[in-house]
N, C-alpha and C positions, 0 to 999 in steps of 0.2 A: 504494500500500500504506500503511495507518494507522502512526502511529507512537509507541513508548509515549512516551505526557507525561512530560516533562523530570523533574518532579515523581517521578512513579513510578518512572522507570528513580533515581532519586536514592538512594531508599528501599530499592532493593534492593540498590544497591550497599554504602549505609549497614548493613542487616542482615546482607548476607554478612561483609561485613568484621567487623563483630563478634560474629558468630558464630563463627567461624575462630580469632578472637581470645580471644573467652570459653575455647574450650576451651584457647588453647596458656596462657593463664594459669591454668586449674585443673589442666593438667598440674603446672606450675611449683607451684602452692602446695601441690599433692602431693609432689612430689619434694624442695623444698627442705628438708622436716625433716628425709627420708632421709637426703642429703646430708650435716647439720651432724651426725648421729647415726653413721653408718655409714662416712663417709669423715673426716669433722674428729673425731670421736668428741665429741658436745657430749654436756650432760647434757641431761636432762629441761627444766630449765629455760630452756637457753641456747637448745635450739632452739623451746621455745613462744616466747622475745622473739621470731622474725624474725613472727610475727603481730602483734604491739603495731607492728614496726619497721615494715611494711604500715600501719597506721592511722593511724599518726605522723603524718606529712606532710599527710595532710587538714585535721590538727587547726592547723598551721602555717601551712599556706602556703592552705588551701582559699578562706580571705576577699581576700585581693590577689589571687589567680589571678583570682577573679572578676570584681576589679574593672577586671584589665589585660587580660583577653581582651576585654571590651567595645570596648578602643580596637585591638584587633589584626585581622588577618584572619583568621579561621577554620579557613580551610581550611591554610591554611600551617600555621596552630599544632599542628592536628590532623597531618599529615603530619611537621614537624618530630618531634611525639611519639612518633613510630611510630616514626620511623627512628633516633633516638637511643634508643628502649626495645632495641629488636634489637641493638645496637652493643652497649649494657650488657649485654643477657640474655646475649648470646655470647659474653660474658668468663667465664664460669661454666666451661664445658666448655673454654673452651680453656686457661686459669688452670689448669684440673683435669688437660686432659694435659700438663702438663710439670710438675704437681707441687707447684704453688705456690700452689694455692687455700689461703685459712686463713679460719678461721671470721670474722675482722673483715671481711673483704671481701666473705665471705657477707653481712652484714650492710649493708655501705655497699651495694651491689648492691642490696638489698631497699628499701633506705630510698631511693634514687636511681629506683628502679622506681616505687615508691609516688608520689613527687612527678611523673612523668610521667602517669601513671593520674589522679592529684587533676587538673592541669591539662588531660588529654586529654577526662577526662567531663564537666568545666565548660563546654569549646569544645564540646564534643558536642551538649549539650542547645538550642542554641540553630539549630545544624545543622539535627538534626532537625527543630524545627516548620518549615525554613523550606521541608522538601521534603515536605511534607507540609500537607495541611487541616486546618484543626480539626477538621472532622467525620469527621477520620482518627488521628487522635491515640492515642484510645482502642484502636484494633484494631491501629495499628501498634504501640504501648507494647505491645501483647499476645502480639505476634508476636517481638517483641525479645527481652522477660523469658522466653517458654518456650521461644528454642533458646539463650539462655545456660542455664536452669537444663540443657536436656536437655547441651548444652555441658560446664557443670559435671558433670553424672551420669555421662559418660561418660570426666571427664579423669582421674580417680581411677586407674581401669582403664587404659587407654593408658601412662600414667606408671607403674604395676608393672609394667606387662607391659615395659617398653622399660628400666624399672629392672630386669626380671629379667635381660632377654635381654642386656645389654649393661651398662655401668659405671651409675650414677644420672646423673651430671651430664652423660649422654650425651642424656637424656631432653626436657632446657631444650632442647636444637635445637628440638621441637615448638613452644616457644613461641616461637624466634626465628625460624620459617618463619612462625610465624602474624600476627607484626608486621609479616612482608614482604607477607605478602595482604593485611592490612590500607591497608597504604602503596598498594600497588597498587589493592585500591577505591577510595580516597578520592581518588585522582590521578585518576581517569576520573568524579569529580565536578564537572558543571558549572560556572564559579566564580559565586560569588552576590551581588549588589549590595551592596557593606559598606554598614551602618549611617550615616546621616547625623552627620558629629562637629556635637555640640550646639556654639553659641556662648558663648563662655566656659567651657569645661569644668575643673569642679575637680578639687582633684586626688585621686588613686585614695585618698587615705584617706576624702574626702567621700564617694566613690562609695560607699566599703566601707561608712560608717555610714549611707549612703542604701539600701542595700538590706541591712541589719538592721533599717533603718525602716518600710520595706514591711512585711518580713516580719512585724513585731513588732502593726503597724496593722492590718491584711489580717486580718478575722475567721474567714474560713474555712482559710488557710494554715498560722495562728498556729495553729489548734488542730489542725488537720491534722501540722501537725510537731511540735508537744507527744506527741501521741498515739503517730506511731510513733518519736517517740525514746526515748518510756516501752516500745513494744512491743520495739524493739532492745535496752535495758537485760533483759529479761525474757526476750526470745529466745536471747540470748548468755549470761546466767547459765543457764538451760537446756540450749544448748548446753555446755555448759563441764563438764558431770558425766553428758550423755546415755548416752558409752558406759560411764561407771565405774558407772551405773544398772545399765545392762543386764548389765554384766560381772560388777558384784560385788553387787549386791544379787537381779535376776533370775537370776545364773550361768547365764548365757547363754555359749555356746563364744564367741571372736572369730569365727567365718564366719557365726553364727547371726545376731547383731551387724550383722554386715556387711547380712546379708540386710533385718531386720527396718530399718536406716536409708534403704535402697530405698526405699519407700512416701513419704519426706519428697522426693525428689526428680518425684516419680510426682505427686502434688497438686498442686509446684509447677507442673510442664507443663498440668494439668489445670486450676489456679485462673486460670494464662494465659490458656488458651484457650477459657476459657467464660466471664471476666469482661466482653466483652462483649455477649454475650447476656442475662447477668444484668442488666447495668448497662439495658438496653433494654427489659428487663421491669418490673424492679423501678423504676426511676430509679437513677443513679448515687448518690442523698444516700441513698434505702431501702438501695442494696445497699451499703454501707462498713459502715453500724452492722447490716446483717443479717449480715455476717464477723464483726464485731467482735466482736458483743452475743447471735450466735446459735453461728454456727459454730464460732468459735474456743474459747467454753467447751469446747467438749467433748475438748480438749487433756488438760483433766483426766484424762481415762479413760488417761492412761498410767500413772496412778500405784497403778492397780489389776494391773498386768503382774505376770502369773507366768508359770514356763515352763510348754510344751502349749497347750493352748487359751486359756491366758490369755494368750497372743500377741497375741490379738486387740485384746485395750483397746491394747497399744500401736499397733496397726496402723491403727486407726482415730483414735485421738487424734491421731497423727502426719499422714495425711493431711489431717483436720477443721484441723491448726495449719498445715499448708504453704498449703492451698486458701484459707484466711480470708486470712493474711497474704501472700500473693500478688498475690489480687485485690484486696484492701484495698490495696495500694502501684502496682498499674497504671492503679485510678482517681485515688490521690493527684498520679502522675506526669505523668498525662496532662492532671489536671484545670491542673495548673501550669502547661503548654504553654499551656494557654488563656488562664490568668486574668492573668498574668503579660506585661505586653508587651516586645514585642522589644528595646528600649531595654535593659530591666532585667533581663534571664531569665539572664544570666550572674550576675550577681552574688546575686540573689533562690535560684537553684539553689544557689550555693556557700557561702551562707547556712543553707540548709536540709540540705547534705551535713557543714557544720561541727556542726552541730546533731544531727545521725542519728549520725553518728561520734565523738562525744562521750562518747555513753553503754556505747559498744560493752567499752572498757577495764573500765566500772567495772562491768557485766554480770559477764565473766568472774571478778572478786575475788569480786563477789556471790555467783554461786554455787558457787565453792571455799569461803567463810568460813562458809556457810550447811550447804552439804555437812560441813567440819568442826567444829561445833559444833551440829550436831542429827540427822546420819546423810543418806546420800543421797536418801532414798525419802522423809523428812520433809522434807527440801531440796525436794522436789517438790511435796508436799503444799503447799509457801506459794508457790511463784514458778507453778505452772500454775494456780488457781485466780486469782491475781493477774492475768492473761492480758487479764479481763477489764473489769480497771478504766479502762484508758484510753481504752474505748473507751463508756466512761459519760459523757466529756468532749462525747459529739457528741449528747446527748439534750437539749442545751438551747442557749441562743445561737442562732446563724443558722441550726443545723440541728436544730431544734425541727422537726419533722411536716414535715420538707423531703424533697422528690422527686426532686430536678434540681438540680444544684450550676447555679451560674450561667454562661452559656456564653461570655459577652464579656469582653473584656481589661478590667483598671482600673486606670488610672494613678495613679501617686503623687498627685498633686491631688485624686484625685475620692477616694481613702483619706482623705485628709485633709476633704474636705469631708463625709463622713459620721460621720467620729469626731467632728466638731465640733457638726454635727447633732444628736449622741444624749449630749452635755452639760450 
């Protein structure tokens, strides 16, 4: 009887588990506002911090994790992660039945979560290419992104419904079962040849400033993570005022709200799971700037929403912004796995996640200062037609009338011997 390639059975173990995973943490980022508002009595304020106190930690610690998972095992680091996430997650609920949860601990909780996520997704990415082809990259990135988003779409729901039926912080169990599936995939993962330790290895600071070297050299990457960390700045200021659009400028009921934000989870799954087909029609370099430069304008058309039939502009603007920027970031991620060699992809990835998370904070002030000093509907007016500027960055440089991102790894040396070239 055939047997699956070590390979394959790898991959699925890698997507169940974070699958399972995605959603018990979108339970959790659902429930926690609940939480700080309805059991700690926070204000408005205190509980939007526990999303800054999530980001925090990438912006920290994202560049050393990088540097130090290169010299560690993988698979350990991954599994350690897990099983200390669920230890912490489960202080939640149990702190809350006897009474003694307080809003600071919600917090340290959050911020000790966030630092195991920054370090879990860094050991991840290099995981994955190893169970996996290059000439699988693209479809398994495809397959990841659309059961986390469908993941996400569904943790929303699960979390009221178990925040109804039962206390809020009864609801975190979901995510602290989901750490334990997680733990359990990744234990029945093969173990994988560590990395050869180079001779004379410097130390993790050299590493850290050698893979912002990369990153910084590397003409497709560089402009690659300019681009979606200008899209993240621009996603997040839009996010930041979508339902107070919908609420107080379209008066729109909260269920209607609810409804009409469905469609941005529905594209998501759809930009997944067709971005490889696109990328094999179009070429991977045609289909980025056909998201970027074709599809995602039409984001604008939310700024046109009225209620009734003028539902529609947001319904399609919303889809057009989930499907571009989807597929735009499964070819970014996947193209990484490629270009990126094994040596450096921990720290090249944790470069490019310090860099994407960066802008996400000053997104959010953007479009609160924007919203308050020109109305929320003119707030929209400048940040979705804006949508399309960054991706004006890929009409010229190396992706001038380009087809086919390049499909072989390049090392630090051979960056260098072409920037020296073109001198």
């Amino acid at each position: 009887m055939p047997t699956e390639p070590p390979g394959r059975r790898g991959f699925r173990l890698l997507w169940l588990g974070d699958t399972i995973n995605a959603l018990g943490t979108s339970v959790t980022v659902f429930v926690l506002p609940v939480i700080a508002v309805t059991s700690l009595h926070a204000t408005v304020f205190q509980a939007g911090l526990l999303a800054t106190a999530r980001w925090l930690p990438a912006l920290l610690i994202g560049l050393p994790s990088g540097a130090w998972i290169e010299r560690s095992e993988k698979r350990l680091v991954l599994l350690a992660c897990d099983a200390i996430s669920c230890a912490v997650m489960a202080a939640i609920p149990l702190l809350a039945a006897f009474a003694t949860l307080q809003l600071a601990e919600l917090y340290v909780v959050v911020v000790i979560a966030g630092s195991l996520t920054t370090v879990f997704n860094t050991a991840y990415t290099p995981y994955f290419s190893a169970v996996l082809t290059p000439g699988e990259y693209r479809s398994g990135m495809s397959r990841i992104v659309a059961a986390r988003t469908a993941a996400q779409l569904c943790g929303p729901s699960v979390g009221g419904v178990l925040a109804t039926l039962y206390r809020p912080p009864t609801a975190v169990l979901v995510d602290v079962g989901s750490f334990a599936v997680s733990f359990l995939c990744l234990s029945l993962l093969p173990r994988l040849r560590p990395l050869a330790v180079r001779p004379g290895r410097p130390s993790i600071v050299r590493d850290i400033r050698d893979g912002i070297s990369y990153l910084r050299r590397d003409p497709y990457l560089s402009r690659l993570t300019a681009a979606a960390a200008a899209q993240n700045l621009l996603s997040i200021s839009f996010g930041s005022i979508e339902v107070v659009f919908l609420l107080e400028s379209v008066h729109s009921t909260p269920r209607i709200a609810g409804y009409l934000l469905a469609p941005g989870a529905l594209g998501s799954i759809i930009g997944a799971a067709t971005v490889p087909r696109v990328a094999r029609f179009f070429g991977d370099g045609r289909a980025i700037r056909a998201y970027m430069l074709v599809l995602l304008p039409l984001s604008t058309l939310i700024c046109l929403t009225e209620p009734g039939t003028g539902y529609a502009f947001f319904i399609v603007g919303e889809l057009a912004m989930a499907v571009a920027l989807t597929g735009f970031n499964v070819i970014v991620m996947a193209f990484r796995q490629v270009r990126v060699p094994a040596f450096m992809l921990a720290r090249v990835s944790a470069t490019m996640q310090v860099c994407l998370t960066s802008t996400m904070p000053l997104g959010g002030i953007l479009g609160g200062a924007l919203a308050e000093a020109i109305g929320v509907r003119n707030a929209l007016w400048v940040i979705l037609p804006c949508m399309a500027l960054p991706g004006l960055t890929l009409l010229s440089g190396p992706f001038k009338n380009l087809r086919e991102l390049p499909k072989e790894a390049v090392s630090p040396l051979q960056l260098l011997a072409t920037e020296g070239s073109t001198n």
